[in-house]
VEXROLO-305471 format. One line per 10 residues: number of its first residue (from 1); their letters; for each residue x, y, z of C-alpha. Coordinates in steps of 0.25 Angstrom, whole numbers, plus 5000, padded with zeros to 4 digits. Last residue first. Layout:
<rs>
NUM) a) X:Y:Z ~ ...
</rs>
This chain:
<rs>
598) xxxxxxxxxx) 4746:5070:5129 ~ 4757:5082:5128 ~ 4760:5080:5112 ~ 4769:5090:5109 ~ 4767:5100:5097 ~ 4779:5106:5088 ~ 4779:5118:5079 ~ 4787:5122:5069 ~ 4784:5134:5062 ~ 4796:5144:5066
588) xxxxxxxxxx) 4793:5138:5081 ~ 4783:5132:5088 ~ 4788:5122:5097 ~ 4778:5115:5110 ~ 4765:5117:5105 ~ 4756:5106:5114 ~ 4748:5093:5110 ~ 4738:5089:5116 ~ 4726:5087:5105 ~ 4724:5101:5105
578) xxxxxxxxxx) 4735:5104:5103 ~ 4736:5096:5091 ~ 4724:5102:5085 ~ 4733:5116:5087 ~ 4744:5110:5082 ~ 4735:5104:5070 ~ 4729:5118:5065 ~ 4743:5125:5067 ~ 4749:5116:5058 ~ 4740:5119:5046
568) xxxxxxxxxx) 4739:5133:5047 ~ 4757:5131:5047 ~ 4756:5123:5035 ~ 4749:5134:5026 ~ 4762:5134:5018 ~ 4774:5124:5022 ~ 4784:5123:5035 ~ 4773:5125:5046 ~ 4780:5113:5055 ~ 4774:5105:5064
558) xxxxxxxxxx) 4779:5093:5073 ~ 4772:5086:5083 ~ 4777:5080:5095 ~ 4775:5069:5106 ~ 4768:5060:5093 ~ 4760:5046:5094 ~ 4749:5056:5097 ~ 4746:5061:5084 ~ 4744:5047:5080 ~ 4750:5038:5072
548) xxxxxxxxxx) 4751:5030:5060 ~ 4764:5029:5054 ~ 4770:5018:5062 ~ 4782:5018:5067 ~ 4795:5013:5057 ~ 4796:4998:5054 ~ 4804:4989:5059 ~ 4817:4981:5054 ~ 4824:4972:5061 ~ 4837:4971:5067
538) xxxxxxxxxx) 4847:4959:5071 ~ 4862:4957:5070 ~ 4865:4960:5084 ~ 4852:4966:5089 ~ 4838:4973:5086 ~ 4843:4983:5077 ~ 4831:4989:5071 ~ 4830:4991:5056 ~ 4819:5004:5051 ~ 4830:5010:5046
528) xxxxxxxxxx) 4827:5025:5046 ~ 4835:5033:5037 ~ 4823:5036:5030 ~ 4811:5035:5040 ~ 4818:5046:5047 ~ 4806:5052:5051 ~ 4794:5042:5055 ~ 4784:5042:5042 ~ 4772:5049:5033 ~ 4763:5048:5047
518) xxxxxxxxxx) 4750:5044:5046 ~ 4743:5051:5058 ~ 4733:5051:5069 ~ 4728:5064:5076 ~ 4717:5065:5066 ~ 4709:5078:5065 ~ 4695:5078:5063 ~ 4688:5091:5068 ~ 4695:5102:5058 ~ 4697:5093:5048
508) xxxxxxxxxx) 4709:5082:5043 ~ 4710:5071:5035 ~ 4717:5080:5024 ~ 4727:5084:5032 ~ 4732:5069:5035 ~ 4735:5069:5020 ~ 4742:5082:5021 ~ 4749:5077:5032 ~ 4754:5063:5025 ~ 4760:5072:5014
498) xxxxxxxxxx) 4767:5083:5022 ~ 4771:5072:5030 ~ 4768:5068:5046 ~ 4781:5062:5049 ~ 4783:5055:5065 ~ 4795:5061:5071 ~ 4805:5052:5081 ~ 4814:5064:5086 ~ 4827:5069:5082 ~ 4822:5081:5078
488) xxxxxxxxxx) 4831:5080:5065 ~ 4821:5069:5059 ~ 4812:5079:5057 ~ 4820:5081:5046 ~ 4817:5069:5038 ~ 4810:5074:5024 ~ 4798:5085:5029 ~ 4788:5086:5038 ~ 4777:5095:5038 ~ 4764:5088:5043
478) xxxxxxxxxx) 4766:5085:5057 ~ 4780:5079:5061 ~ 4776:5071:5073 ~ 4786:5068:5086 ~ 4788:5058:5092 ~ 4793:5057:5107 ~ 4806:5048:5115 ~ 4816:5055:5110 ~ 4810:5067:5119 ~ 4807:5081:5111
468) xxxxxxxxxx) 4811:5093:5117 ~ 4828:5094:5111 ~ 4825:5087:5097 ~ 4811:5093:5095 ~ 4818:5107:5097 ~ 4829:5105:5086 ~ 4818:5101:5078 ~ 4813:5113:5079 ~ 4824:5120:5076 ~ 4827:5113:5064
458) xxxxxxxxxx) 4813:5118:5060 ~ 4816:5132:5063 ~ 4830:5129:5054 ~ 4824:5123:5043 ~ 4825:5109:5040 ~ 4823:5105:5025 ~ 4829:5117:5021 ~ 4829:5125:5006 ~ 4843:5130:5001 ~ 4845:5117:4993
448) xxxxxxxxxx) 4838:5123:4980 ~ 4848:5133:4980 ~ 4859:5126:4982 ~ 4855:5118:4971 ~ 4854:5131:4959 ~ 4867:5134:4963 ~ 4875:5121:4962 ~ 4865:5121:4949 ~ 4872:5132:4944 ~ 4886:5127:4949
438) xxxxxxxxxx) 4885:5116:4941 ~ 4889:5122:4927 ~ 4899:5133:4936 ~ 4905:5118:4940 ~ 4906:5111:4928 ~ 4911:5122:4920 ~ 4922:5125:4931 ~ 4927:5111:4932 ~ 4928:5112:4915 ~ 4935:5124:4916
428) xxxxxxxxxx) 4946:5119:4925 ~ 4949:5104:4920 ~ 4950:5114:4907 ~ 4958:5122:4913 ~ 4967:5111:4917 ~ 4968:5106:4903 ~ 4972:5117:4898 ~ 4983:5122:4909 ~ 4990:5107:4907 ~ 4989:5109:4892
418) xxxxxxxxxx) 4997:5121:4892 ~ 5011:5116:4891 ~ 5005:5108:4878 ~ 4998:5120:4873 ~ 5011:5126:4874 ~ 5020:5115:4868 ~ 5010:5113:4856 ~ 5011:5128:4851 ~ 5025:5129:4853 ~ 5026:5118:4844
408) xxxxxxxxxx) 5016:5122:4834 ~ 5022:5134:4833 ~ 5012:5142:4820 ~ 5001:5137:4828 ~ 4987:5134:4823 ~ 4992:5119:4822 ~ 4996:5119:4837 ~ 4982:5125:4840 ~ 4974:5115:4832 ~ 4981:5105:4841
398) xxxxxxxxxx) 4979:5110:4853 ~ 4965:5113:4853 ~ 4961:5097:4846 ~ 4969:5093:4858 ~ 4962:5101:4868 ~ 4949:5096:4862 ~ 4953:5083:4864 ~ 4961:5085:4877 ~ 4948:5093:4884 ~ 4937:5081:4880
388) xxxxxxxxxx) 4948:5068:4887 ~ 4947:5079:4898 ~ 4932:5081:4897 ~ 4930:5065:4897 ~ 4941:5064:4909 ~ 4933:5073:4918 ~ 4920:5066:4914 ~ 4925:5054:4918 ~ 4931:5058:4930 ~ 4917:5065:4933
378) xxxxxxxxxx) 4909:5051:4928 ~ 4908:5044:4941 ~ 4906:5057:4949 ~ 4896:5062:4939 ~ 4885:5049:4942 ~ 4888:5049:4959 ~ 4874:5052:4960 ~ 4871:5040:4953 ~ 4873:5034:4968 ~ 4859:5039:4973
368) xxxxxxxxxx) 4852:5028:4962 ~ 4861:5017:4970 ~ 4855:5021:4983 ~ 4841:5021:4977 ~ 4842:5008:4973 ~ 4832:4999:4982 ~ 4830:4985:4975 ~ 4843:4986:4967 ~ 4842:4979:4952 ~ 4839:4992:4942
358) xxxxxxxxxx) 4845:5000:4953 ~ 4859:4994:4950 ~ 4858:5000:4935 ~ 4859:5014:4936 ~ 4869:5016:4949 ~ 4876:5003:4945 ~ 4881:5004:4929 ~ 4882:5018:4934 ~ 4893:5015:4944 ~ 4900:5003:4935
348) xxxxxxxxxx) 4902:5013:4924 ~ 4908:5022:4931 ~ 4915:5011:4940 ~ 4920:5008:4925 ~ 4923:5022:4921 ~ 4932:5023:4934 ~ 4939:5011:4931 ~ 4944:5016:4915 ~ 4958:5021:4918 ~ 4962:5030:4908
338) xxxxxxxxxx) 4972:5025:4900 ~ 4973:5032:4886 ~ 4973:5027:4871 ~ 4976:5039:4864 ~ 4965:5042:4852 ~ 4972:5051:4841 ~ 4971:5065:4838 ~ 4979:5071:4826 ~ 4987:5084:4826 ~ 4996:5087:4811
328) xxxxxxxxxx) 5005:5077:4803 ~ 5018:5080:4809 ~ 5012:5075:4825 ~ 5002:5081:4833 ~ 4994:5070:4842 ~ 4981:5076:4849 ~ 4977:5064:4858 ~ 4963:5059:4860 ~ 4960:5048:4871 ~ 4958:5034:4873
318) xxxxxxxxxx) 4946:5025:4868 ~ 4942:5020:4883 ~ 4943:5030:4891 ~ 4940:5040:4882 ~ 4926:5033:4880 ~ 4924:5035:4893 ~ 4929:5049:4893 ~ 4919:5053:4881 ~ 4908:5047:4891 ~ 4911:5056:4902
308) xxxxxxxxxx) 4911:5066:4892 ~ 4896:5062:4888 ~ 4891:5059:4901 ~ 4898:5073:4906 ~ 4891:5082:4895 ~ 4878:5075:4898 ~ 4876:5081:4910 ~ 4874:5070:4922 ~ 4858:5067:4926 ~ 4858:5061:4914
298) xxxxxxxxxx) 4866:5049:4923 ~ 4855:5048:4932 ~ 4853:5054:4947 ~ 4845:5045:4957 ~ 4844:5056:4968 ~ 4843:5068:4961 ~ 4836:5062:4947 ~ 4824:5055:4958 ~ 4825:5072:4964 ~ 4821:5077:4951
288) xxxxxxxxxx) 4810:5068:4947 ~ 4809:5066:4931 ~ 4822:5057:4931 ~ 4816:5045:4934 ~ 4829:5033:4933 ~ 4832:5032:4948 ~ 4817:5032:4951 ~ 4813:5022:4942 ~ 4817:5011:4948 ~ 4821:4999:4941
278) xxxxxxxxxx) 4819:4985:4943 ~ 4827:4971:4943 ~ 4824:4963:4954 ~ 4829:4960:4968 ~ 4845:4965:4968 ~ 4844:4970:4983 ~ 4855:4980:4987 ~ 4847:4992:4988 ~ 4838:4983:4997 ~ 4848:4988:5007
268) xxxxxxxxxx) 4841:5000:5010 ~ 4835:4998:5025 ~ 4836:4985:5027 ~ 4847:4982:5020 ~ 4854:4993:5027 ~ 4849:4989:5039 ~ 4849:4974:5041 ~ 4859:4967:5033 ~ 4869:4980:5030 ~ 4868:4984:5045
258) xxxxxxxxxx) 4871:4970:5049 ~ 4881:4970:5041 ~ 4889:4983:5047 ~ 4902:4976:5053 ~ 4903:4967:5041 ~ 4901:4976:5031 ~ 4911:4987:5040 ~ 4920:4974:5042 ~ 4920:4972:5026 ~ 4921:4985:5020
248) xxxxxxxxxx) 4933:4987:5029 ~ 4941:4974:5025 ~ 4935:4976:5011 ~ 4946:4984:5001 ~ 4960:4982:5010 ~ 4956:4967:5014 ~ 4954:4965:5001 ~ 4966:4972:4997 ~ 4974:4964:5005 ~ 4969:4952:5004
238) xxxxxxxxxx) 4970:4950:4990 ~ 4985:4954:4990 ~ 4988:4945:5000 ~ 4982:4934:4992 ~ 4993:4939:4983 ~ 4993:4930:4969 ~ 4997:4947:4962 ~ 4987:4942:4952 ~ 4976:4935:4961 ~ 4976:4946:4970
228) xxxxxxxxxx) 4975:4956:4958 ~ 4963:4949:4954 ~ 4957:4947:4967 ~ 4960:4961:4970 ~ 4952:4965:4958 ~ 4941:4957:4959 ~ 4938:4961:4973 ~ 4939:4976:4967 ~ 4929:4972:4956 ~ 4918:4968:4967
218) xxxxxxxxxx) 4921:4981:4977 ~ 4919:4990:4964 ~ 4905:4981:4963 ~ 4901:4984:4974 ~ 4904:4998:4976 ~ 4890:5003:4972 ~ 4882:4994:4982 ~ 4890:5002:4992 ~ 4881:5013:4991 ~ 4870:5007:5000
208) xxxxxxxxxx) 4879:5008:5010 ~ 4881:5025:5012 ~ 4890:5028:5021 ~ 4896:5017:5030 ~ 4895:5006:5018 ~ 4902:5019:5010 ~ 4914:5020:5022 ~ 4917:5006:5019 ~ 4916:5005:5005 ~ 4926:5017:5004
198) xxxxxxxxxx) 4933:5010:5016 ~ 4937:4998:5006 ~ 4939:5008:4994 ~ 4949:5014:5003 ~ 4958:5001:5008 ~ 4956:4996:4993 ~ 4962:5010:4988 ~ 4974:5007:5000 ~ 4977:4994:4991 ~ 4981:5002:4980
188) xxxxxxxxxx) 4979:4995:4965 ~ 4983:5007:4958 ~ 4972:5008:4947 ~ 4959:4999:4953 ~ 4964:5004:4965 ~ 4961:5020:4960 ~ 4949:5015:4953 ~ 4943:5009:4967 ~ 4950:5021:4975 ~ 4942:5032:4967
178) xxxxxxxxxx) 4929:5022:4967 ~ 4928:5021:4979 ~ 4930:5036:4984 ~ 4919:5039:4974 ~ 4909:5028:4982 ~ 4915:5035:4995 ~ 4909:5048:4990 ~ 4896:5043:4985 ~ 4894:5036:4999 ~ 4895:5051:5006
168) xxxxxxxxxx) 4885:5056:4994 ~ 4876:5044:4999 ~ 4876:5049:5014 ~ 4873:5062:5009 ~ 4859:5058:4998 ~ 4852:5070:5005 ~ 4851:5084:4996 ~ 4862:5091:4992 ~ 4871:5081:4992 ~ 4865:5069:4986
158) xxxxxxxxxx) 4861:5081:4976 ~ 4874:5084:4972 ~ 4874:5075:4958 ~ 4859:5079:4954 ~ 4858:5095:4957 ~ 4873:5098:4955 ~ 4870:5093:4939 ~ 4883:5091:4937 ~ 4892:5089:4947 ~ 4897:5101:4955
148) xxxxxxxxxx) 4912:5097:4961 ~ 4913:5085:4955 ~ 4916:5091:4940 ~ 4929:5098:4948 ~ 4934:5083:4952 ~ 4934:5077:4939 ~ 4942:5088:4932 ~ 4953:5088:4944 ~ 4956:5073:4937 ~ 4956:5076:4925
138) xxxxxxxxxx) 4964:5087:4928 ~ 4971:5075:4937 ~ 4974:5066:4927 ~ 4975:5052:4933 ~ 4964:5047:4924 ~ 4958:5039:4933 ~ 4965:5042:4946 ~ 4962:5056:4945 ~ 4947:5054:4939 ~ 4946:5046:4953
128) xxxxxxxxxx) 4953:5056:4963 ~ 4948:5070:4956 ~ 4934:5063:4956 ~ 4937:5057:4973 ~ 4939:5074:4977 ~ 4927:5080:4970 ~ 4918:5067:4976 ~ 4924:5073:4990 ~ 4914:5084:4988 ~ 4902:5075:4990
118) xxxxxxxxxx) 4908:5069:5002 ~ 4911:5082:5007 ~ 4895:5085:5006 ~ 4893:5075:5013 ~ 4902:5078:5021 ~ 4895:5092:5025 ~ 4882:5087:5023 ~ 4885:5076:5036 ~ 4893:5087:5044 ~ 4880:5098:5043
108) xxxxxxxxxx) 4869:5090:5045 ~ 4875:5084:5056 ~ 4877:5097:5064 ~ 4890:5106:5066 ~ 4898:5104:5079 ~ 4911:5100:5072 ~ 4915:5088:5079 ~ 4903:5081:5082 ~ 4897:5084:5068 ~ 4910:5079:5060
98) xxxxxxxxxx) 4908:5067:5069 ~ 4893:5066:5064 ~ 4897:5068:5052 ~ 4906:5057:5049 ~ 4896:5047:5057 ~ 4886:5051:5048 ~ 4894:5048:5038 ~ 4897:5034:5041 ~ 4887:5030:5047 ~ 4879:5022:5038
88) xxxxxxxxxx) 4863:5024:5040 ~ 4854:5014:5040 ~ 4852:5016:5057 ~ 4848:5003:5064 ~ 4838:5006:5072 ~ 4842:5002:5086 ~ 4831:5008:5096 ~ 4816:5012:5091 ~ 4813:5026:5095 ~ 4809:5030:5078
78) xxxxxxxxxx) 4822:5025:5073 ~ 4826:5039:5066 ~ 4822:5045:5081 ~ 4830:5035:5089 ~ 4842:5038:5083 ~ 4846:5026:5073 ~ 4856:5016:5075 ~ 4870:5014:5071 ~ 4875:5027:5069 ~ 4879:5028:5084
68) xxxxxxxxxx) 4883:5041:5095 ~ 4867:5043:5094 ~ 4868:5059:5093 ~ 4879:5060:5084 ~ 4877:5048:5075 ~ 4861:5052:5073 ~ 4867:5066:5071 ~ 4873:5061:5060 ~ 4861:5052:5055 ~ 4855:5064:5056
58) xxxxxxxxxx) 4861:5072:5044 ~ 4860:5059:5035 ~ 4845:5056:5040 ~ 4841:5074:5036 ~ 4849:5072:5026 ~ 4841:5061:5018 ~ 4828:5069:5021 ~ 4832:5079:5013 ~ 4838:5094:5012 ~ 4846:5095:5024
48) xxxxxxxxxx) 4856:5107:5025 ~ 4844:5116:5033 ~ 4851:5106:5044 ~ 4850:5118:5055 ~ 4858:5128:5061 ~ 4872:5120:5055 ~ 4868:5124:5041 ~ 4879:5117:5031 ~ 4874:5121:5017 ~ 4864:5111:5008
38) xxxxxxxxxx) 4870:5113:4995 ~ 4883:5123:4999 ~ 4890:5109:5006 ~ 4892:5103:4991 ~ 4898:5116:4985 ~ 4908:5118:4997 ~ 4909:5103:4995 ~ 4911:5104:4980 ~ 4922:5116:4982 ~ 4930:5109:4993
28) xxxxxxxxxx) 4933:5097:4984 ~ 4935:5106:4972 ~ 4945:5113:4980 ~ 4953:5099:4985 ~ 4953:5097:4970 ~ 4959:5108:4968 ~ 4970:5106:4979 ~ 4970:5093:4975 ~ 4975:5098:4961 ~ 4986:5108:4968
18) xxxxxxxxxx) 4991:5096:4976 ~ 4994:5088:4965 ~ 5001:5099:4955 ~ 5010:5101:4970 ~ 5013:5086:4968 ~ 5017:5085:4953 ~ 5026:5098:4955 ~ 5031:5089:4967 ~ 5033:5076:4962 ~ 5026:5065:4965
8) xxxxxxxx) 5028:5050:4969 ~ 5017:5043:4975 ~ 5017:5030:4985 ~ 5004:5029:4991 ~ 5002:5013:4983 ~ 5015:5009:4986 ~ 5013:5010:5003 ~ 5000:5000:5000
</rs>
C-alpha cells in the first residue's frame, strides 16, 4: 500500500496544482453558498422547512439529541408505545446532532447546512473523476464548473430545495464510489478497496435503499479480485482486498440484520421485491410538475448536453481529430486516443438501472429519486465532448491562420505557445455561459422558496405546547393542519385536515354539532414505523390508533386562522367547545389552543 501514495512532482508542476485546487476549492465554496441561499439558515425558527420530508429529517436530529439514542423513536412519533423501532439511519442525523451540541445553532440549521455540503461536494468528486478519466485537468476543471448550477436549477436542485436531504447525503457517497471504483479499476490501489468499503458502509448508514445501486459495481469488483488472485496464484492477494473491500460492510450488515429483516423490510424493503413485471406511470408522466421534480427524466436534460455527451462517446470509441501540416498543405485525420471508457460503462449501467429496475421493483420510488444524479454521470462527458468540439474547431482556426500568413513558421509557433491560454479561456467561457444561463432560474427558485411552512408565531406556539403540555396528553389539530410540522411540538397530535374538515363542515348546524371525528392521520405517519421491538431478535408490526375519535380523547385542541374566513369559522367551535368544558389557554397571533378541563 506504501507504493501506491508514492508521487514525484516537481515544483512549477506542484505550484500549477495547487493553483487549480484552489479554483476548485472556489467553486466548492460558491455551489454551497449558492445551495444554502434556497432555504437560508433562520436560527428564530425553521421558516427553512419547506415539506414534510424536512420536517422528519430535522427531527430525527433533535430526536438523537433529546433521547441520547437513534434506535427507537420519541415517544410522540410512536404514538406512547415504547421501543418503536426508528427506520431511520443515523448516520447524519447523528453528524448533525454533534455539530448541534457544539455550535448551539438548532437542528434544522446543522442537517441543511451539510446537506447542502454534500450537494457542493459533487463539484469536488466531478473534478476528481473526469481527472482520473481523462487525466487532463482543463478538462477536468470543465466538469467541476458545470456542477456548480446544473441545468435546469429547478429539477436537479430540487432534493435540496425541497426535502429528499438524507438521499442527497447518499447521492454524494454513490459519486465518492464510483470515483474510487474507476480510480482501482486503473491503478489497482488496495486503500481504494478500503474506501469504496466504507462508502458502502457510511451509505447503508445514510440512506439504505440506495444501496441497491452499488450491487452490481460490488458484483464485477468480486470478479476482478478473483481474476487478479487467480493470475498473480496469491491467496493472500484475494484475502486481502476482500477483507479491505467487505470486512466493514460485513460487521455493519451483520450487526444491523435484524433491522434490514424486520424494519426496513417492513417499512420500505419491498423495494427489493422482484414480484412481477409492471410499470408505474408516475416515474414516466410528465404532465404534473412535481412527478417530473421527484422522478426527473432524461429530456428533462438540455439537448445540447445529450447530444455533445454523445459526440464524446462516439470519440471515445473512434478517436479524435488532429490537424496534421506537412508539404502538401493541412489535413485532418482521425488519431486513435486512450480515453479510459469505465465511467461510460457505469454511465450506461446507471441509466440502464434508474429507468429500467422499476419495470421489476414492487416499490421504486427510491430508485425513481436517483435520476436525480442524470447531469452528474454525464458532466465529464459533457466536458470532454465540448473539448473533443473546442480542438476541431481550434484546429480548423489554426490552420487557415497559418495559410493566411506570410510567416507560417512564426505564425504556427505563436499559436502553439498560446494554446494553453486558449484552451483555458475556453474552459472559462463556457463555466461562465453555463452558470449566467442557470442563474436566471437560481433567481426565479429562490423566489418561489421564500414562503414558510412554519411561521415564526406559529413556531411559538409550538414552543408553548412543548414546555405546558405533559408527554402524557394529546392533543387535536382542528382544521388547518398542514404536512408534518405539528410534529415540532413534541406531543402526540391527532390530524383533522383541510380536506376531512370541510367534509366534517358539512355535517354541521347550529344545533347539531358532532364531537366525534375521522381523523386524516397521527403525525408522523411518515417516518413512523409502525414495528415494535419486543426483544432480542423479535418485533411486530402494529398498527397506528384509531382514527375514529372523540372530542374528548383529546387534552388539547389546536386552531390556527392561517386561511380567508378561517378565523369566523374558529371562533364558532372555540366557543361551542367552551361550552363543552374546555378553556382558552393560548391565543396569540392566530393560534389558539383550548384544554379539555372535564
Amino acid at each position: 500500500m506504501g507504493e501506491d501514495f508514492k508521487v514525484s512532482i516537481k515544483k512549477k508542476d506542484l505550484k500549477k496544482l495547487l493553483k487549480v485546487e484552489y479554483l476548485i476549492l472556489l467553486f466548492f465554496i460558491s455551489a454551497g453558498v449558492l445551495y444554502i441561499n434556497f432555504d437560508k439558515l433562520p436560527l428564530t425558527h425553521p421558516g427553512n422547512l419547506k415539506a414534510s420530508d424536512t420536517f422528519a429529517h430535522s427531527l430525527a436530529v433533535e430526536k438523537v439529541i433529546d433521547t441520547q439514542q437513534w434506535n427507537y423513536d420519541d415517544f410522540y412519533l410512536s404514538l406512547g408505545r415504547e421501543k418503536m423501532s426508528s427506520v431511520q439511519p443515523p448516520l447524519y442525523y447523528m453528524d448533525a446532532a454533534i455539530l448541534t451540541l457544539f455550535s448551539g445553532l438548532p437542528a434544522w440549521v446543522t442537517f441543511y447546512f451539510i446537506v447542502c455540503i454534500s450537494q457542493a461536494f459533487f463539484v469536488i468528486l466531478m473534478y476528481l473523476i473526469t481527472l482520473e478519466l481523462f487525466e487532463d485537468k482543463k478538462i477536468a476543471v470543465l466538469a467541476s464548473g458545470l456542477t456548480i448550477l446544473p441545468l435546469p436549477v429547478s429539477v436537479w436542485l430540487y432534493p435540496v430545495y425541497i426535502g429528499i436531504w438524507i438521499q442527497v447525503c447518499g447521492f454524494s457517497l454513490i459519486m465518492a464510489f464510483f470515483w474510487l471504483f474507476i480510480r482501482y479499476l486503473k491503478r489497482k490501489e488496495s486503500w481504494s478497496l478500503l474506501f469504496m468499503g466504507i462508502c458502502i458502509s457510511s451509505l447503508i448508514l445514510t440512506h439504505s435503499a440506495d444501496i441497491l445501486l452499488l450491487f452490481f459495481p460490488c458484483i464485477a469488483l468480486g470478479i476482478i479480485i478473483l481474476r487478479d488472485a487467480h493470475k498473480k496464484k496469491d491467496i493472500r492477494y484475494l484475502m486481502k482486498n476482500a477483507l479491505l473491500l467487505g470486512l466493514i460492510p460485513a460487521i455493519l450488515i451483520l450487526a444491523l440484520l435484524p433491522k434490514f429483516l424486520f424494519v426496513w423490510k417492513g417499512y420500505a424493503g419491498d423495494e427489493a421485491y422482484l414480484p412481477k413485471f409492471q410499470f408505474t406511470k408516475t416515474m414516466f408522466d410528465q404532465s404534473n410538475i412535481v412527478a417530473s421534480q421527484v422522478f426527473p427524466l432524461y429530456t428533462n436534460i438540455p439537448v445540447w448536453q445529450i447530444l455533445i455527451s454523445i459526440l464524446a462517446i462516439v470519440m471515445i470509441f473512434i478517436g479524435r481529430s488532429v490537424m496534421i501540416k506537412n508539404d502538401k498543405g493541412t489535413k485532418i485525420i482521425i488519431k486513435k486516443n486512450q480515453y479510459d471508457k469505465s465511467w461510460l460503462y457505469l454511465t450506461i449501467y446507471f441509466f440502464i438501472f434508474v429507468y429500467f429496475a422499476e419495470f421489476f421493483l414492487y416499490r421504486p420510488y427510491y430508485i425513481g429519486r436517483m435520476r436525480a444524479l442524470q447531469p452528474y454521470m454525464l458532466y465529464p462527458l459533457l466536458a470532454l465532448g465540448l473539448f473533443l468540439l473546442f480542438d476541431f474547431i481550434k484546429g480548423i482556426a489554426y490552420s487557415l491562420l497559418i495559410q493566411a500568413s506570410k510567416t507560417p513558421k512564426k505564425a504556427s509557433s505563436v499559436l502553439e505557445d498560446a494554446d494553453g491560454v486558449m484552451k483555458s479561456s475556453f474552459v472559462a467561457l463556457m463555466i461562465m455561459l453555463c452558470i449566467s444561463s442557470a442563474w436566471t432560474g437560481y433567481r426565479q427558485q429562490v423566489e418561489v422558496m421564500r414562503y414558510e411552512h412554519v411561521s415564526l408565531a406559529q413556531w411559538q406556539s409550538y414552543q408553548w405546547i412543548g414546555s405546558n403540555v405533559r408527554k402524557d396528553e394529546r392533543i387535536l389539530f382542528f382544521g388547518s393542519h398542514d404536512q408534518s410540522e405539528g410534529l415540532y411540538s413534541k406531543r402526540i397530535n391527532g390530524i383533522f385536515s383541510h380536506q376531512e374538515f370541510q367534509d366534517y363542515l358539512k355535517t354541521v348546524t347550529q344545533d347539531n354539532i358532532s364531537t366525534d371525528f375521522h381523523l386524516s392521520g397521527w403525525g408522523g405517519a411518515t417516518p413512523r414505523s409502525k414495528i415494535l421491538e419486543l426483544g432480542f431478535w423479535k418485533y411486530e408490526k402494529v398498527p397506528d390508533l384509531d382514527k375514529d375519535v372523540s372530542l374528548y380523547d383529546f387534552d388539547y385542541v389546536y386552531f390556527m386562522d392561517e386561511l380567508p374566513g378561517m378565523k369566523q369559522v374558529n371562533d364558532f367551535f372555540i366557543s361551542y367547545f367552551q361550552t363543552l368544558g374546555f378553556r382558552l389557554v393560548y391565543d396569540v397571533s392566530g393560534y389558539r389552543v383550548l384544554k379539555n378541563e372535564n
